[in-house]
N, C-alpha and C positions, 0 to 999 in steps of 0.2 A: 790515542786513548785519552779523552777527556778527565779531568781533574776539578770542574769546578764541582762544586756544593751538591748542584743540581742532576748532575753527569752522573756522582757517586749515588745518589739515593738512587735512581734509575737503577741505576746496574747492580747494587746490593741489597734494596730491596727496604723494606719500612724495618727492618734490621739494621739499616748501617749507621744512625746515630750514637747504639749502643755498642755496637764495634768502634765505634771513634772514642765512646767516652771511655770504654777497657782501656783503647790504648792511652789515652792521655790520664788516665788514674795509675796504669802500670809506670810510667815513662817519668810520672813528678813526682811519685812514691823513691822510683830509682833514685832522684837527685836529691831528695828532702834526704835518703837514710844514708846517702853519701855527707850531708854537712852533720851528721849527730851519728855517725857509726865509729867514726873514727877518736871519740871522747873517752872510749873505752882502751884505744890502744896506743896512748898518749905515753904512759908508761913505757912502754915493750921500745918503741920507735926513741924515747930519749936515752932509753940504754943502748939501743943497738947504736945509736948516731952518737954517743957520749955526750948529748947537750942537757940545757938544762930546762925550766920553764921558761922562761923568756923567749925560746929559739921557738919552744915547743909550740907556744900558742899562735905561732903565724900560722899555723896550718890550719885554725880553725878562724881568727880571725881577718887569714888574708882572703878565707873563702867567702867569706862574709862582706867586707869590703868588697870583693868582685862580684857578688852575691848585688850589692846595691847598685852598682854601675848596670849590671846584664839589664835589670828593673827598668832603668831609664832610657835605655838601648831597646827593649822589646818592640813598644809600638813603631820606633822608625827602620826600625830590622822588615818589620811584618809590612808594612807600608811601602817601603822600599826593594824588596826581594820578595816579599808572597808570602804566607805562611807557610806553604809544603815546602820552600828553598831554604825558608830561618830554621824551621826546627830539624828539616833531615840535615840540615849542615851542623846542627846543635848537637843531635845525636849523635853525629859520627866523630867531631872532638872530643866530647863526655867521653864516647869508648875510646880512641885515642888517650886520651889520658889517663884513664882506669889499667889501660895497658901496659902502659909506660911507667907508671907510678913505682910500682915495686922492683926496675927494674934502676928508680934512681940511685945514684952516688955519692951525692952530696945533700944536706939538708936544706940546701935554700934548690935543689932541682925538684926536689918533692913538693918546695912550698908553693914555685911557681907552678908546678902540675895542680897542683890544689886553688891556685888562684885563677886558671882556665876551667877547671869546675866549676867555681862560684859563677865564673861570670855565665858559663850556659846553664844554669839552675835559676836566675836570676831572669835571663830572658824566656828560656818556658814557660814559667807559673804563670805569667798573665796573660802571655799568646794561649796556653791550653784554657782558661777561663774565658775566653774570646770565642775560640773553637765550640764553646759549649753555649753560648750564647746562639752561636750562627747554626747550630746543629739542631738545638730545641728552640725555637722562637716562641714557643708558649705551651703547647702539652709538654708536661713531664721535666719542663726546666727546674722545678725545684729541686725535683728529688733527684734532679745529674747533678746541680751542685751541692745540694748534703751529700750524695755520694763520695765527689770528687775533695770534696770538703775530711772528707771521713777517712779515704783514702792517706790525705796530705797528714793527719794526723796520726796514722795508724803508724806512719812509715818511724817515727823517732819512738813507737814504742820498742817496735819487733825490730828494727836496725840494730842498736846497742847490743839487745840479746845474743843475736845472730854473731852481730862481729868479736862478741866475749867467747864466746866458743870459738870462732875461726881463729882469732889471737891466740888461744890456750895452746890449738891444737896443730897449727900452721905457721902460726908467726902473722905480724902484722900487715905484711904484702898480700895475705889474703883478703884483706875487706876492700883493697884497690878493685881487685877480680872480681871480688861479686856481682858489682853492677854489670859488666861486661855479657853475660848472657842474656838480661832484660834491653841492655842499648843495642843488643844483634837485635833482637824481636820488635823492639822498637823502631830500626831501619826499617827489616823487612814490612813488620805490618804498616807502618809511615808510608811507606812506597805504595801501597796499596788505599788508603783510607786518607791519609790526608791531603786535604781541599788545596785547592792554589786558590789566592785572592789574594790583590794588593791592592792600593790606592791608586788612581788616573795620576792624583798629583801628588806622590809623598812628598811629607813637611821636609826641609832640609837640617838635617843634624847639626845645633852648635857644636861644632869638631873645641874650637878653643876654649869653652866653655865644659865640655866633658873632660880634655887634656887637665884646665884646671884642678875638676871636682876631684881628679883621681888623683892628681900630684899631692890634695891638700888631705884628702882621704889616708892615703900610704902614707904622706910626709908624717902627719901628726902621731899614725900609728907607731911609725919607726922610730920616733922619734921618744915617745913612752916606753917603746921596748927597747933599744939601746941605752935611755937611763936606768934599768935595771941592771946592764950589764956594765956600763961604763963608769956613771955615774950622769950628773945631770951638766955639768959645764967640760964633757967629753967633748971631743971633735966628730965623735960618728954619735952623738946625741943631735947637739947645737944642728947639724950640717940638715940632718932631714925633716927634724924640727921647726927649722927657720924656714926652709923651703916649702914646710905645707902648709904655715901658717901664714904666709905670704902668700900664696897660691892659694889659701881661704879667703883672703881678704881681695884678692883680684876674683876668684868666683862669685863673690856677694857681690862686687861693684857691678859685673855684668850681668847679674841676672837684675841687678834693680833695672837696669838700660836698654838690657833687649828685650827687642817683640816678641819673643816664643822663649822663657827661660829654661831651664831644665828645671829649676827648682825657683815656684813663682813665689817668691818674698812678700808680698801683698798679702795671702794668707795671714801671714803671722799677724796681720792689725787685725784680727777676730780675732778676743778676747778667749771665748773657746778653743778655737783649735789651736792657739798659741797655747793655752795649759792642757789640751787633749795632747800636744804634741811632747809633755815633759812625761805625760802617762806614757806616751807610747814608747819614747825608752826606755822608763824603767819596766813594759814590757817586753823589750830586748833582750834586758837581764835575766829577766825571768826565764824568758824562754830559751836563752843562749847559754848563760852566765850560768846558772844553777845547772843545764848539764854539763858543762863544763867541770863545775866545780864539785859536782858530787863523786862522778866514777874518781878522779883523782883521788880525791879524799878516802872513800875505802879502800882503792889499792896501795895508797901508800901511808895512813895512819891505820886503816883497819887493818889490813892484810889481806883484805880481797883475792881474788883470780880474778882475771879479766871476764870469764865467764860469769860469776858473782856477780859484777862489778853493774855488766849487762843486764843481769835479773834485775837488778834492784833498780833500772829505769824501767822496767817491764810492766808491773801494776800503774807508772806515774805515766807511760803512755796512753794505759786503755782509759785511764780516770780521766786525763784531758779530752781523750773524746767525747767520755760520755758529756763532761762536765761543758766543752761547746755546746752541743746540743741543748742542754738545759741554760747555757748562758742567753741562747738564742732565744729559746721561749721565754725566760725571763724578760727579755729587752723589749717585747710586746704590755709587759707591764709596768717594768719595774723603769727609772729613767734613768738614762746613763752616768748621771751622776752617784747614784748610789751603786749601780755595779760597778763603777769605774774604783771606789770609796772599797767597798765589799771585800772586790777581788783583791787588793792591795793591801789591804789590814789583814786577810787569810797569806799573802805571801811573806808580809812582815812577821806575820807568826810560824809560819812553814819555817823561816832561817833563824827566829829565835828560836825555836825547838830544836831545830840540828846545834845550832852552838851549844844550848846548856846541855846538849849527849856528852859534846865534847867526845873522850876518844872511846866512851864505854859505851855507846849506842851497838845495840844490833842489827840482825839485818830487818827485821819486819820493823822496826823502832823507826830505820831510817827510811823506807816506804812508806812507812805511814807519813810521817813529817815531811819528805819530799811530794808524795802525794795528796796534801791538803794543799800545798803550794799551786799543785797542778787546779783543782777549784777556784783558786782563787784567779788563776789564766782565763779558764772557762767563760768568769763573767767579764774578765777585761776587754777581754776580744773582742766582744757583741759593741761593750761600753762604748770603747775608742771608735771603731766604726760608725757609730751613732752620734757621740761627740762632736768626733772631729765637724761633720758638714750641716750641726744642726741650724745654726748661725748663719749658712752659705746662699747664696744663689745657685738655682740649679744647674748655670755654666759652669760652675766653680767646683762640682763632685770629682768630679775624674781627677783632676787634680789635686782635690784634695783628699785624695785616697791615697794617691800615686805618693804625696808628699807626707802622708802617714805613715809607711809602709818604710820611706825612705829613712822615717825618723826611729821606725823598731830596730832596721837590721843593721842603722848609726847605733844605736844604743846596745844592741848585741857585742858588734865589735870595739867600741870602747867600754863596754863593761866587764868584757873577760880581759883586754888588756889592765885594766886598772885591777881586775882582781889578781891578775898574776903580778903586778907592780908589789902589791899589799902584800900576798903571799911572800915574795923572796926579801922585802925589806921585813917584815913582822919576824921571819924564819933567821935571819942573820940579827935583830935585836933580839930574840928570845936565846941565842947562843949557840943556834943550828941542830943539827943531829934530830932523830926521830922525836925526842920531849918539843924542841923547838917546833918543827913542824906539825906536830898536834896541836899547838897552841896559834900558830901560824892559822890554820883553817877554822881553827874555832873564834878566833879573832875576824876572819875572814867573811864569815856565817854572821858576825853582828853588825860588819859592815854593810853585806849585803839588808840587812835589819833595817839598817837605818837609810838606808836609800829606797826603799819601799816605803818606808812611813813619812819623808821626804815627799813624796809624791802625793800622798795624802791630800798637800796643803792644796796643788791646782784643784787635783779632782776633786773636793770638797767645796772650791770656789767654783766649779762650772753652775750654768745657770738649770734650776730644774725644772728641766723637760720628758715628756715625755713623748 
């Protein structure tokens, strides 16, 4: 039974594009509400495991950092194995380890199950927008990618809710499981609907070159997370520390030297996308960092339930949607420097408004304020997209997307490690106990403040285009 492209439409009929795009809109919905579901049961999981923030946040951002490596791994996965061999063997880990997860022991067992997610969420997103390319080659491509586009959005509104109720009512092993009946339907309809195609000649993977990125990736991370717990001239600081910032500095040499880099350094001599790329972490934060930082914050200064916790990302997922959509059509008008400008001055005020709540915000107080933040994403997303390659050669797009993309979900995971860094040093200067920790997050909220309005200064200096 044939599996090319061609094979499939025959046999399923001028129906089977939109059987492919279901499944690949159900299947990156699955892995998008697995990296934002688990923000709400951050709580429940440091009690059960007795640790503290510092331990807590590898599970978000070690999925993250794997999260950026899968990115770089997709096109030679797909090239190299086919796409129906990369993502059914993607899909079958994913549930593998949604299985596994709550069955773990220890807290660094759960972090590496969490960091085997990241990395197969990481290499779906771009294979399933491939699949959609190859599927629509010009009717109806656009509205599969707002679809798919809509889809990818939806999944961090309704994940938190969902997993705030399954926490309340099950415990936190439940939001491992969830995914687990969408990754069976995923196999089964995969096996059915998705196309084989690879490359005659796939590119050959820099192995030494990815071994680097991730040693320098972890190293640097672990090394910000054990000066929270050790101190900064500790032995388990210094040790992972040194090793990733040495393994930085050998990554950067060889991408300046090889002919196919993972991450091409030449970019950055365009003026643009060298300060599109300061924007694009601090939409990282945005997008990472503030869920992060919010469910925390009302379950443990407000008093939340984990189910609360969830509501209140709930209005700031549908407003990102909608607020894409309108960021998009704006980009038709408006130039990326002033949405880039826009969108960042509305999230610099989104965190000024949550700090001066401070601890007497409510719950619609703190929707609304997290939810103007969301606006302010809406227009950055279009911005930076349009930024990054306005400057470019047409050879130079793909890469310079690939190396945008690298620089949001860089900036996600060092921006919730530095917020938790802030967090237990603000909370141990303020004198600890619940007053500290109020003051700790609202401290927290103007930091965030100021690295938004930090970012101001590139996107202000892009050149305007339109």
């Amino acid at each position: 039974m044939g599996h090319d492209l061609d094979a499939l439409q025959a046999r399923f009929g001028a129906r089977y594009p939109a059987w492919l795009l279901a499944l690949l809109i159900l299947s990156t919905m699955t892995m998008v509400l697995a990296s934002t579901s688990i923000n709400v049961a951050l709580p429940a999981i440091m009690a059960d495991f007795a640790i503290g923030r510092p331990l807590a946040q590898w599970l978000i951002t070690g999925f993250l950092a794997a999260m950026t490596s899968g990115l770089l791994l997709s096109a030679w996965a797909q090239a190299r194995f086919g796409a129906r061999r990369t993502l059914l063997g993607t899909f079958a880990l994913f549930l593998a380890t949604s299985l596994l997860a709550p069955l773990a022991q220890t807290i660094w067992q759960l972090i590496a199950l969490r960091i085997f997610q990241g990395a197969c969420a990481g290499i779906v997103q771009p294979l399933a927008m491939v699949l959609i390319f190859r599927a629509f080659p010009d009717r109806g491509r656009g509205l599969a990618l707002g679809l798919f586009g809509l889809g990818a959005m939806m999944a961090p509104a309704l994940g938190p809710s969902l997993a705030g109720y399954l926490v309340d009512h099950f415990g936190w092993s439940a939001i491992f499981w969830l995914p687990a009946p969408i990754c069976i339907l995923s196999l089964v309809g995969g096996a059915w609907l998705l196309p084989s195609f690879r490359s005659l000649t796939p590119p050959r993977l820099d192995v030494p070159g990815f071994v680097l990125l991730n040693l320098a990736v972890f190293g640097i991370l672990g090394g910000l997370a054990e000066a929270q717990r050790f101190g900064w001239l500790a032995a388990p600081t210094l040790a992972p520390g040194g090793i990733g910032l040495l393994a930085l500095a050998a990554f950067l040499w060889r991408c300046s030297r090889h002919d196919a880099p993972l991450l091409p350094l030449r970019l950055w001599r365009n003026a643009s996308f060298r300060r599109t790329s300061w924007v694009a972490m601090a939409l990282g934060v945005g997008l990472f960092g503030i869920t992060y930082l919010v469910p925390l914050y009302v379950q443990t200064v407000q008093g939340f339930s984990a189910s609360d916790a969830g509501l209140v990302l709930l209005p700031t997922g549908l407003v990102l949607g909608v607020a894409v959509f309108a960021g998009g059509w704006l980009s038709d008008i408006l130039s990326a420097r002033w949405l880039q400008v826009g969108g960042l001055a509305l999230l610099a005020l989104s965190a000024a408004g949550q700090a001066l709540m401070g601890g007497a915000g409510g719950f619609w107080a703190i929707c609304a304020w997290a939810s103007l933040g969301r606006v302010g994403l809406g227009g950055i997303m279009p911005g930076v997209s349009t930024a990054a390659v306005q400057d470019l050669p047409a050879e130079e797009l793909s890469r310079a997307t690939g190396a945008t993309t690298f620089m949001r979900q860089l900036g996600g995971a060092l921006g919730i490690n530095l917020l938790t860094f802030f967090l237990e040093w603000r909370h141990e200067a303020e004198g600890g106990g619940v007053a500290g920790n109020a003051l700790a997050f609202q401290q927290s909220f103007w930091l965030v403040t100021a690295l938004f309005a930090l970012a101001i200064v590139p996107a202000w200096r892009l050149r305007n285009n339109r």
